[in-house]
C-alpha positions as CSV (number, residue, x, y, z in Angstrom):
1,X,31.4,75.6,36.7
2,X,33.4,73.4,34.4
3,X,30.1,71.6,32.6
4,X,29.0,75.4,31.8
5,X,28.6,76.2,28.3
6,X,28.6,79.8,27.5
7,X,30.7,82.1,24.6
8,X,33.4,82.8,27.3
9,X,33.9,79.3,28.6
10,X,36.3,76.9,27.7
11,X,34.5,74.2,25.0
12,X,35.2,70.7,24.4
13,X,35.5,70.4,20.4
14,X,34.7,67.6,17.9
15,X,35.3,68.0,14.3
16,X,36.1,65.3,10.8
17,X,39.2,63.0,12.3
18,X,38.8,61.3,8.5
19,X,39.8,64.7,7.1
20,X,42.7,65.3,9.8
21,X,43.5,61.6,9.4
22,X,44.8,62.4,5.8
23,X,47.1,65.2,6.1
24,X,50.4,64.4,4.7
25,X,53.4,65.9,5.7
26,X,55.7,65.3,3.8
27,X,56.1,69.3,3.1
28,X,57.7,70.0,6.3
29,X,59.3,66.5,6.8
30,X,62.4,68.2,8.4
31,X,60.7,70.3,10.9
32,X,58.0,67.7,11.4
33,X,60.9,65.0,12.5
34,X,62.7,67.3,14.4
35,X,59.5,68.4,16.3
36,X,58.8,64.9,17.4
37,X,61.7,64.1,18.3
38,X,61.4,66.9,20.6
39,X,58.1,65.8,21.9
40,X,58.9,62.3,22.0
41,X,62.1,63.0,24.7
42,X,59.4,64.7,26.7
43,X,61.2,67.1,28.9
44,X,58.4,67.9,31.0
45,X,58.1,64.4,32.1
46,X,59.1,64.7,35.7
47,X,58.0,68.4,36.5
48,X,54.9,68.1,37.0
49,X,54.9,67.3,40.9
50,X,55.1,68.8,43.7
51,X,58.3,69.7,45.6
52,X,59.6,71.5,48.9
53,X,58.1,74.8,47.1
54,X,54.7,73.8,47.3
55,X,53.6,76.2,50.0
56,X,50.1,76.5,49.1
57,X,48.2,78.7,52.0
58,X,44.6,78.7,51.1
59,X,43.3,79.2,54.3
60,X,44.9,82.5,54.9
61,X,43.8,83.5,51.2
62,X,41.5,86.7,50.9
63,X,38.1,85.1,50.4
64,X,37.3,87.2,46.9
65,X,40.7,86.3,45.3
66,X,39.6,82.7,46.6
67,X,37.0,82.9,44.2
68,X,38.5,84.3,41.3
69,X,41.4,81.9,41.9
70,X,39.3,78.8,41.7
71,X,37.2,80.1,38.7
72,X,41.1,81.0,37.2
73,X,41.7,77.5,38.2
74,X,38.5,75.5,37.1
75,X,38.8,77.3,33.2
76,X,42.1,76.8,33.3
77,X,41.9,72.8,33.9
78,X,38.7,72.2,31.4
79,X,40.4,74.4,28.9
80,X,43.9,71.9,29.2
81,X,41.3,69.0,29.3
82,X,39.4,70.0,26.5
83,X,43.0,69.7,24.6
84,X,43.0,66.2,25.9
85,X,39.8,65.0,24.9
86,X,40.4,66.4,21.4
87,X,43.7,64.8,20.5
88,X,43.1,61.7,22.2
89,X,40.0,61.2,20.2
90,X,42.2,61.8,17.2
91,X,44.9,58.8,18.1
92,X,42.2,56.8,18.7
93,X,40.3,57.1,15.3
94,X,43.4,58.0,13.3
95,X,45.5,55.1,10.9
96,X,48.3,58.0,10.4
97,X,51.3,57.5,11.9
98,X,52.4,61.0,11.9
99,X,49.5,62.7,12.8
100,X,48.3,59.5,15.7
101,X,52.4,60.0,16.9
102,X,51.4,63.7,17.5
103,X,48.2,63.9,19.1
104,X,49.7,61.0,21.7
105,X,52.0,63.5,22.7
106,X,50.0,66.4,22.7
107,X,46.8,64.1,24.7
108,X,49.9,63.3,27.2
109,X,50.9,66.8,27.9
110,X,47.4,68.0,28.5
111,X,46.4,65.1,30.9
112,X,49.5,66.2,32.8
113,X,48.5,70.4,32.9
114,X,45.2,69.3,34.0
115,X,45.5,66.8,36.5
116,X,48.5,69.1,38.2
117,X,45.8,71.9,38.3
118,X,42.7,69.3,39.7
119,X,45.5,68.3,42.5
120,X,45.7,72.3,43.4
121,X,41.9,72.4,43.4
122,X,41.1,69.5,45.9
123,X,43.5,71.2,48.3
124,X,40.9,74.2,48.0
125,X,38.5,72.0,48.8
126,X,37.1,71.4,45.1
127,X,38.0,69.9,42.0
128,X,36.7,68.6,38.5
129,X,35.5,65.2,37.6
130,X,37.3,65.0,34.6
131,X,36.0,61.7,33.4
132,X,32.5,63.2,34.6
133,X,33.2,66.0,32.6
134,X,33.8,64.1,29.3
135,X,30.3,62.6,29.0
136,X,28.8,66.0,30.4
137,X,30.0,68.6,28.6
138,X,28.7,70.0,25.5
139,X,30.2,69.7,22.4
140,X,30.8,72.2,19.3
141,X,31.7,71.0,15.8
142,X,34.5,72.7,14.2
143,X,35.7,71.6,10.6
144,X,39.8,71.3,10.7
145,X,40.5,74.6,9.5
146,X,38.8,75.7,12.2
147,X,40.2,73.5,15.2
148,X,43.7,74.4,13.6
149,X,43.4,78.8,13.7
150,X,41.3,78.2,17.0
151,X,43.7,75.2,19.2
152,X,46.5,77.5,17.5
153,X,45.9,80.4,18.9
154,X,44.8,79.0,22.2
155,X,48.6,77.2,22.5
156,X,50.3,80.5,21.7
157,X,48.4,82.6,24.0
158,X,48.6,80.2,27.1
159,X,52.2,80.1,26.1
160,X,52.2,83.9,26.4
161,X,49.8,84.4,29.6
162,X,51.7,81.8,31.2
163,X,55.2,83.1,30.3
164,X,54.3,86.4,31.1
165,X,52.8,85.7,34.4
166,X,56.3,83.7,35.5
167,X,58.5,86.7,34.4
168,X,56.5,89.2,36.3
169,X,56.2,87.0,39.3
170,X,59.9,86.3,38.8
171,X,60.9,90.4,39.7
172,X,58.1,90.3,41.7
173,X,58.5,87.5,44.3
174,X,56.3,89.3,47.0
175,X,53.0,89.1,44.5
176,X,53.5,85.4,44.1
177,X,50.5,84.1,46.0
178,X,50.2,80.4,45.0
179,X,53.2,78.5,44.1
180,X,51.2,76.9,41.2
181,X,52.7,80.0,39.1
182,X,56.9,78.4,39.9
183,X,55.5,75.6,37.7
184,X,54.7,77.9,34.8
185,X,58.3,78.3,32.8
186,X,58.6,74.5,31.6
187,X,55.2,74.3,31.5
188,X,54.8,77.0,29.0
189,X,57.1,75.1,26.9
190,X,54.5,72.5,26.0
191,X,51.7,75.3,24.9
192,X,54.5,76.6,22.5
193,X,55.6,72.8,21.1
194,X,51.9,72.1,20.8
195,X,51.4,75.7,18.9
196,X,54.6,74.5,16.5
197,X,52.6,71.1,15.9
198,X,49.3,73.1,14.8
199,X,51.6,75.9,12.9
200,X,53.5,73.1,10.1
201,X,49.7,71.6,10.0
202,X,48.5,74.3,8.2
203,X,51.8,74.9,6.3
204,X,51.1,71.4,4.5
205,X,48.2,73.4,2.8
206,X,49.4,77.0,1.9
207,X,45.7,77.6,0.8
208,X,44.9,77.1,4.8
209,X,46.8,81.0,5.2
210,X,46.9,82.4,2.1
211,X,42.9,82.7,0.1
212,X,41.0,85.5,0.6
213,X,38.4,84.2,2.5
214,X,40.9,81.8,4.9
215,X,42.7,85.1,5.7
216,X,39.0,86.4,7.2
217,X,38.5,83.4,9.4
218,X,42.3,83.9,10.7
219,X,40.9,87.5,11.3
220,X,37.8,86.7,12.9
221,X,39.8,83.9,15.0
222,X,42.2,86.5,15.9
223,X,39.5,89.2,16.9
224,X,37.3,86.5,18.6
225,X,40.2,84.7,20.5
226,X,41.7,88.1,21.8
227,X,38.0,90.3,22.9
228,X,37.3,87.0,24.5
229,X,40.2,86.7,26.5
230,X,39.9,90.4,27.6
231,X,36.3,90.4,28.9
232,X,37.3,86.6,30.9
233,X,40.8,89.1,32.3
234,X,38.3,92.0,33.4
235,X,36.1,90.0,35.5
236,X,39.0,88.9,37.4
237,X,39.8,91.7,39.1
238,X,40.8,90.6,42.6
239,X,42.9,87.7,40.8
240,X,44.8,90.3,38.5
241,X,45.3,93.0,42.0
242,X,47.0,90.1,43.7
243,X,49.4,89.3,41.1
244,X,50.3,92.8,40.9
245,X,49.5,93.6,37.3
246,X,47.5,96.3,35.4
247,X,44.7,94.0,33.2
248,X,45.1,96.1,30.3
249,X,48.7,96.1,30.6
250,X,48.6,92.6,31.2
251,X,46.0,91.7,28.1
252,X,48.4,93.9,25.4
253,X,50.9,92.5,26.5
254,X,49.8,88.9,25.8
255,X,48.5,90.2,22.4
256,X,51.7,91.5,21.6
257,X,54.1,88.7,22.2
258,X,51.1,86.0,20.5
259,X,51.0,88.7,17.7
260,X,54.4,88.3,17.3
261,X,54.7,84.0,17.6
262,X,52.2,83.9,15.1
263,X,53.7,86.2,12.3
264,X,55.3,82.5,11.7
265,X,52.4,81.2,9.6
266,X,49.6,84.1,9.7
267,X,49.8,86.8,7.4
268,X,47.6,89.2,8.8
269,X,47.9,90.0,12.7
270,X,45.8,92.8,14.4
271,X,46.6,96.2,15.2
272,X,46.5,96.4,19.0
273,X,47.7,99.8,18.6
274,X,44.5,100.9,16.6
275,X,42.6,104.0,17.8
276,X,39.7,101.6,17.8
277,X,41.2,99.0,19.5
278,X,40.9,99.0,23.4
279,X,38.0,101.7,23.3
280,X,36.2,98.6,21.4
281,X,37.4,95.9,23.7
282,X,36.2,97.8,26.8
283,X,32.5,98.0,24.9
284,X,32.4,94.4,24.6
285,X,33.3,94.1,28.1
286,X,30.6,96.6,29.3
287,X,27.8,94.7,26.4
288,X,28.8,91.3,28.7
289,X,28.8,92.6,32.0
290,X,24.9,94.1,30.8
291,X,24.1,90.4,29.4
292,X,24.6,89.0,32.7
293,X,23.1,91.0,35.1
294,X,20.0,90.7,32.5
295,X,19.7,87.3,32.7
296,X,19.8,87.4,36.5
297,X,17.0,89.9,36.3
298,X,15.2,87.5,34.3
299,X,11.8,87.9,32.9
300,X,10.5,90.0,30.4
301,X,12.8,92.8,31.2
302,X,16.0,90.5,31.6
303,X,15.1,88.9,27.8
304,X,15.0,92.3,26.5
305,X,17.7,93.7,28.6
306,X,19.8,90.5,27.5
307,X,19.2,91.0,23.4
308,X,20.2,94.6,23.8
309,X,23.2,93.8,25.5
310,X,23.9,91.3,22.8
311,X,23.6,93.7,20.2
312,X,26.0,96.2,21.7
313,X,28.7,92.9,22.0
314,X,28.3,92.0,18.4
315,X,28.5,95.6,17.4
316,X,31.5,96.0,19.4
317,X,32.7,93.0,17.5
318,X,32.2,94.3,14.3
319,X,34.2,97.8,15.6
320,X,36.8,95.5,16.6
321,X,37.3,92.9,13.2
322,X,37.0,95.7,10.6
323,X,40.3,97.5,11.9
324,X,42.7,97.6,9.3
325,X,44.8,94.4,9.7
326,X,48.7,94.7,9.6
327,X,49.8,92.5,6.4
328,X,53.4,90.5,6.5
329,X,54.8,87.9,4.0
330,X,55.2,84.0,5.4
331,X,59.1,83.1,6.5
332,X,60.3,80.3,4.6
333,X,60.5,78.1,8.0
334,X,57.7,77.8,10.2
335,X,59.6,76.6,13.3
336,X,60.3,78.7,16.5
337,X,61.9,78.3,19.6
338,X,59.9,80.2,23.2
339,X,62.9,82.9,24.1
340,X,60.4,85.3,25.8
């Protein structure tokens, strides 16, 4: 499952360390420092281990949320992995001392969010070879631009899933069905420091989020990150009943608080309010639902099943990135603190 490839999987990414290996940043020297200071007195260093509430029951565990748990699980760790991989490379290859500094930290945190998740998955039986995984796994080329809108917008929306997940779970006790989701308050913390980090990156080169064309990639990245996300939600239904939450409810409302984090250095955001908007989302959904059951079909029929079905996705896509996008001015200060 985790060596899979496909547009709704996690990726592993490579992209020009020489060109990331440059960046000065000396424009946001004050909130840089106080950033890695921050990261440097790592305060997640001792949570990630398992106390008296680790009352994991997978035994008694209905056997379809059992699967949508692990898959939950399995994207979950090669997505934090993926993290790894990418800023570790970037230590390694980097002469900076700012930007190596960061990308230790960051490399850190992520070996620690996967390997607590691979330590929930062998008690389920299963688990990811993650140094397997690194010589196995595909990789895509991104140029930095590209790694910062995308790993950007990944931090900020695991900060809000995760976030929202603990708060609901938190009035919600009774829907708690794995104690993996206790862990997820501090835990969120780091997706949001490691969003910061990725935010005053692009702030040392205001052309990064303010041309023409780099506002259209921050759309595209916005519109691609978000319809992605919902179709991966919808086919975790089981996982989504058990936690007690509405998918829709659950998806805008992780659009809405990542919509809001990122007003700090985008200056376009999406309307999830849009007429167009979830009507869209759920045609995408249906388009990927039709890809795969053509491509289990197979055949001649499956091929042509599976380019129709393609069709209808980008279309939807289209739909979805030509919605009027809701225009703000950058704040002064890029920094933010998680009070969600």
């Amino acid at each position: 499952m985790a060596q899979e490839t496909t547009l709704l999987n996690p990726r592993f990414y490579t992209t020009d360390f020489d060109e990331m290996d440059k960046i000065d940043v000396t424009p946001v020297r004050a909130e840089w420092d106080k950033l890695i200071a921050q990261m440097r007195s790592d305060p997640n260093r001792g949570h990630f281990k398992k106390t008296a509430e680790w009352d994991a029951d997978w035994e008694n565990m209905d056997p379809a949320l059992r699967v949508e748990f692990i898959d939950f699980l399995v994207s979950s760790c090669t997505a934090e992995f993926s993290g790894c991989v990418l800023y570790k490379e970037m230590k390694r290859r980097g002469n900076n001392p700012d930007i190596c500094e960061l990308f230790n930290y960051m490399a850190r945190d992520e070996a620690r969010h996967a390997g607590f998740i691979n330590d929930a998955l062998r008690e389920a039986g299963v688990a990811v070879n993650l140094g397997f995984l690194t010589k196995a796994k595909k990789y895509t080329y991104f140029r930095p631009k590209f790694i910062y809108y995308a790993t950007y917008l990944s931090e900020k929306i695991g900060y809000a899933r995760y976030i929202t997940i603990f708060r609901h779970l938190e009035a919600h006790p009774e829907h708690r069905f794995h104690p993996i989701f206790k862990w997820f308050r501090e835990w969120c913390n780091d997706e949001f420091s490691h969003g910061e980090a990725f935010a005053l990156l692009m702030k040392t080169d205001p052309k990064l989020t303010t041309s023409f064309g780099n506002k259209l990639w921050i759309r595209f990245f916005l519109t691609a990150v978000y319809s992605t996300m919902w179709v991966r939600d919808h086919a975790r239904p089981e996982f989504h009943k058990a936690l007690g939450v509405d998918i829709d409810w659950y998806d805008q409302e992780v659009f809405r608080k990542t919509s809001a984090i990122a007003r700090q250095i985008f200056p376009v955001e999406i309307d999830i309010d849009h007429p167009r908007w979830i009507p869209n989302l759920r045609r995408m959904n249906a388009a990927f639902l039709a890809m795969d059951a053509a491509k289990r079909r197979g055949g001649i029929g499956g091929a042509i099943g599976k380019f129709t079905a393609g069709a209808r996705a980008m279309a939807a896509f289209a739909a979805l990135y030509t919605i009027p996008v809701i225009k703000h001015d950058l704040p002064a200060s890029v920094r933010m603190e998680p009070v969600y």
